[in-house]
N, C-alpha and C positions, 0 to 999 in steps of 0.2 A: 307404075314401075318404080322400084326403091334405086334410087340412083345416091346411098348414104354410098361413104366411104369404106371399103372392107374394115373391120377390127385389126390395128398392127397385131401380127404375133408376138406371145408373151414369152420371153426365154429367162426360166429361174436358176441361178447358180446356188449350188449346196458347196458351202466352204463353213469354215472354225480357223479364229487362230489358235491352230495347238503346232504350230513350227509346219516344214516342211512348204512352205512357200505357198500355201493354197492361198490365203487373200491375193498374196500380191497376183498369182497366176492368172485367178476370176478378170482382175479388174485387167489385166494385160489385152485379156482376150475378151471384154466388152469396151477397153478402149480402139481396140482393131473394130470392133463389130460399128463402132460409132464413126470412128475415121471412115470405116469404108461404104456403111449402109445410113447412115446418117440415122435420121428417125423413122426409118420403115420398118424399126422394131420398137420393144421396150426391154431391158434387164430389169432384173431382179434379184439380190444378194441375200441369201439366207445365212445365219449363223446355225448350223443344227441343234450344237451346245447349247449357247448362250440365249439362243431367241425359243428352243423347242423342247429341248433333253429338258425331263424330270429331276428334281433334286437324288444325288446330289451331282449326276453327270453332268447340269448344266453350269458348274463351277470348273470342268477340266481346264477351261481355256486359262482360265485364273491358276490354275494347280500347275499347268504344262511349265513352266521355267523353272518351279522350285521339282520337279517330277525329273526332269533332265538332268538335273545338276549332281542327280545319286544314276549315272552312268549303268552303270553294274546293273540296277537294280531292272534300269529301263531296256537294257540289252536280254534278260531273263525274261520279261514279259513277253517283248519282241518275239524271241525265236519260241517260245512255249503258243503263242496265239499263230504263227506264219506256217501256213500249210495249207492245202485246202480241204482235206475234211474237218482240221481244225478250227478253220475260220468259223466252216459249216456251224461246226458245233457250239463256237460260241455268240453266232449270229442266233443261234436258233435259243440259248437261253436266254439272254438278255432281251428276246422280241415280245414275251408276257410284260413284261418292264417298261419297254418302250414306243410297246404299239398305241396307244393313243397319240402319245406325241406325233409319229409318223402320221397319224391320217390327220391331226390335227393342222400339221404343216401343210400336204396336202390340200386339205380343204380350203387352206385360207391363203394359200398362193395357186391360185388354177396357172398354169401353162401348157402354151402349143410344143413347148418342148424344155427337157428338165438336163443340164448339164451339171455333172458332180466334180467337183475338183480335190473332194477327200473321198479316203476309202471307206470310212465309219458310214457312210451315208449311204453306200448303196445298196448294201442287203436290207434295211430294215424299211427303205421308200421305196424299193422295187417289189416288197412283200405288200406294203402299204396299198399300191399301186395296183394289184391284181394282175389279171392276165389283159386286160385290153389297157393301154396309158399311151400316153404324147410319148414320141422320142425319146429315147433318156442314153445319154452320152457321159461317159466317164473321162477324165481326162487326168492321168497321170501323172504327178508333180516331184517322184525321184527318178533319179537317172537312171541306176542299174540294180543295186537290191531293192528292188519294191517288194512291198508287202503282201501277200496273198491275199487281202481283202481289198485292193485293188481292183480284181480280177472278178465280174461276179458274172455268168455267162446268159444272165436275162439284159445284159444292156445291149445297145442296139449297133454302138460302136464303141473300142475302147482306144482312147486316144495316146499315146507311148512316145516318149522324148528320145529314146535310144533301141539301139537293133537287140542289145541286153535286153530291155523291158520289153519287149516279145517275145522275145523267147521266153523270158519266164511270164509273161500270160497263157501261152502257149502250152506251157506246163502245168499251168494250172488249169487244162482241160477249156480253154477258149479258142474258137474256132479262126483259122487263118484269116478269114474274110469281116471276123470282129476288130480287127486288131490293126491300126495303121500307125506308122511310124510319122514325127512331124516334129518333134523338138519339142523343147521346155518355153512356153510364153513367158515372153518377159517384154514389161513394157516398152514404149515407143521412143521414149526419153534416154534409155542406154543403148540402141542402136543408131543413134545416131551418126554423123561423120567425127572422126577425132577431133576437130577445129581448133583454133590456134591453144596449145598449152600455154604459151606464154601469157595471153591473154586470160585464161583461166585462174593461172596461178597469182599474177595480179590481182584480179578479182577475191579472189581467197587469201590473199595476204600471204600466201606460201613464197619460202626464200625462191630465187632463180637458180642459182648456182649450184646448189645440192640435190640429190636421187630425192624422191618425197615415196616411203614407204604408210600407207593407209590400211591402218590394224581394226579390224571389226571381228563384233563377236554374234553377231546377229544383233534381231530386234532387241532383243534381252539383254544383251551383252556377257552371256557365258562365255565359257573355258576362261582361262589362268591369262585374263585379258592384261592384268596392271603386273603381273611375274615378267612376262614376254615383252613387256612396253620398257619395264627395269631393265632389263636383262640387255636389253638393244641402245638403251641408251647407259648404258655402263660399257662399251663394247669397245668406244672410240671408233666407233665407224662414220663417215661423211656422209650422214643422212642428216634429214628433217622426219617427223611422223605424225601424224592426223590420226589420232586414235576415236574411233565412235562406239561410245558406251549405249548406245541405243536410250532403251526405257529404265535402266541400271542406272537411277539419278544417285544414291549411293557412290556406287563407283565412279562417276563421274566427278563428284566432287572429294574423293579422295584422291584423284590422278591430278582433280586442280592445285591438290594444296601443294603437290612435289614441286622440290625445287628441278631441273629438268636441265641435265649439260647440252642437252641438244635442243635445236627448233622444235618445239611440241605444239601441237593445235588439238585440245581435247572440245570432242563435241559429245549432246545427248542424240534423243532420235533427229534424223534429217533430213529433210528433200531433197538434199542436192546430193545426194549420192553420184550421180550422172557426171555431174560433174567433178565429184571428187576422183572418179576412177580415170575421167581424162586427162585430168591433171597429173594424174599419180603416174610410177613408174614401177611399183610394185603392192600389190594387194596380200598382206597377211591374216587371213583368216579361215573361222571354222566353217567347216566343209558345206554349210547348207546349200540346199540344191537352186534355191533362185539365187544368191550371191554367186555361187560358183557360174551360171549361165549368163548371169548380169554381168560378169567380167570377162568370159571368153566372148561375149559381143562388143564388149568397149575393148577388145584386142590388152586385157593387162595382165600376165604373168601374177600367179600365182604361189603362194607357200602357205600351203596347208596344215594347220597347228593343232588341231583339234575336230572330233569327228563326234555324231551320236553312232554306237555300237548296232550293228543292223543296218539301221535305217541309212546312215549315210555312209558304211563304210563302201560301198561301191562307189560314190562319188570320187572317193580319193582315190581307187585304180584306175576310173576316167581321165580324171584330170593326169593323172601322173603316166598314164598308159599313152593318153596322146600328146604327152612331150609339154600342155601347157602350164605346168606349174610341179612343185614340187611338194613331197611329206615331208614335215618335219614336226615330232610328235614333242619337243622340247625346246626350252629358250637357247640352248645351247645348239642345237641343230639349227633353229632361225636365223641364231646369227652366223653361222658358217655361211650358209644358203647366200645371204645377206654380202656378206663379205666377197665370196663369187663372181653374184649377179652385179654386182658394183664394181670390183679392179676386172671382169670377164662382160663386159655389159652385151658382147656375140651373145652367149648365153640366155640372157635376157630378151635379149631383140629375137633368138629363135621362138623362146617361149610364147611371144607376143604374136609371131607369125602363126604357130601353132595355132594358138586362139582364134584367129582371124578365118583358119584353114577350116574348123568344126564349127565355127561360129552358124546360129541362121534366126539373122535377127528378122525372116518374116515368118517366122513360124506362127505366131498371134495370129495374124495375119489371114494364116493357112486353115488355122482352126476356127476362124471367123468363117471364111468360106465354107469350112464343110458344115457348118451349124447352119447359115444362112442357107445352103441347098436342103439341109432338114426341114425348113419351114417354108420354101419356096420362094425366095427371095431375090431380084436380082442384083448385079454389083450395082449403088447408089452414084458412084462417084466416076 
């Protein structure tokens, strides 16, 4: 009688960084799968891009920041590729191109079940895939305009952060029983309890006595980061500002050389975001969908300065439709907002309530569990 141990089941994630929060999402929801199942599984992160795509696809992740930064240009591709016969069709040209790579990835990652966190990934590995394959679960990482290739109707379930991004899978010809509603994963670290600011703020050298407004522009640190950061501090307003240039070492070290009338703390990329947002008392940045979900879980209001055309502009009628934060498409609108939420701080404390009210920081959580009934798992812990 073989009395070996069964094989853990093998669960492979398909993400890229090309924006749109899919690394951070993956690792959110394989650190749930580890908090809650301990090691009665294994992950696996794939980069599609960078570890699988053919020249010269597998330089997008590299191309994605200078590719955004011509708006216009990125908003035309967008809405020329989002549809579903059109996705159809350019899934179906690009797959002479890219079908080895797909069986190659494929071949050299086996799993009992394959979870997608971009949409580039799932027409060309569920073609890959044939008609008999492990599980394959898509998990959606905008809020409310998602893309039509999102939606590809051989997955087995597609995972949706908002009652928007069902309806529009829904429309794009995916069946009710595909489609469940569960929130945007974001990791374990910004759900936490708000616990003492002051202590936080010590810790981080932040003044006590001033609002701390925290300016980010993504990983990258796009949109008109160092306009908006001038702009606020020429204003005379009683703030302090934590500006994060992310991977934009450039821009970082032009915002060091400013001489600064007010409290400035310029940082590059950073871990401690978690704690920058409990610290803070107002979050100014562009719209990305895991920033924007990372801050209505740490409860912090909102002023939205910059969006990608398409892709994120539903995030800004989210945010602003449920009362937590506000649009302001300029430095001059930032600092009105600014000025408000500082002599009106009700204002701000509703914002904050808002946040707290849509907040669901166990969503990770939720979608570890349904992945873990995929492969037949029980709770570990």
């Amino acid at each position: 009688m073989n009395n070996l141990p069964a094989e853990k089941p093998r669960l492979l994630f398909l993400f890229s960084d090309t924006g749109g929060g899919h690394r951070s999402a993956a690792e959110a929801i394989i650190e749930a799968l580890q908090i809650d199942y301990g090691d009665a599984l294994t992950t696996r992160m794939v980069d599609i891009f960078k570890d699988y795509a053919p020249p010269p696809l597998n330089r997008f992740p590299r191309w994605y920041p200078r590719i955004v930064r011509v708006p216009q240009a990125w908003e035309i591709g967008y809405h020329i590729s989002d549809g579903h016969n059109r996705g159809r069709l350019l899934t179906s040209t690009f797959w002479p191109y890219v079908r080895r790579a797909a069986h190659k990835l494929i071949e050299q990652n086996p799993a009992d079940l394959i979870v997608s966190v971009h949409p580039l990934a799932n027409a060309p590995i569920l073609r890959a895939l044939g008609k008999t394959h492990p599980p394959y679960i898509s998990v959606v990482t905008d809020l409310v305009t998602t893309h039509a290739l999102c939606y590809h109707r051989r997955v087995d379930l597609c995972v949706v952060p908002t009652e928007a991004a069902r309806e529009r899978a829904l429309s794009n010809k995916m069946r009710p029983d595909q489609v469940i509603v569960v929130g945007l994963p974001v990791a374990e670290r910004f759900c936490q309890p708000p616990g003492d600011r002051q202590a936080l703020r010590l810790h981080l050298g932040w003044p006590q006595d001033l609002p701390v407004a925290v300016l980010v522009g993504g990983g990258d640190g796009m949109g008109p980061l160092k306009t908006t950061a001038q702009t606020i501090a020429a204003s005379g307003l009683p703030l302090a500002m934590a500006i994060i240039t992310g991977r934009n070492a450039d821009l970082k070290a032009r915002l060091e050389a400013i001489n600064w009338p007010l409290p400035t703390f310029i940082y590059g990329f950073v871990n401690e975001m978690p704690d920058f947002m409990r610290a803070a008392d107002i979050l100014v940045t562009k719209a990305g969908p895991s920033t924007v979900c990372e801050a209505i879980n740490a409860g912090l209001p909102m002023i939205l300065y910059s969006r990608l055309p398409g892709q994120e502009d539903g995030n800004v009628d989210y945010v602003v439709g449920e009362g937590a934060g506000i649009w302001a498409p300029n430095p001059e609108r930032i600092v009105s907002t600014l000025w408000d939420w500082i002599y009106h701080p009700e204002k701000r404390s509703q914002a904050a309530a808002n946040c707290q009210r849509i907040a669901n920081p166990r969503a990770a959580h939720q979608i570890a569990e349904i992945l873990a009934r995929q492969v037949k798992i029980g709770v570990y812990k």
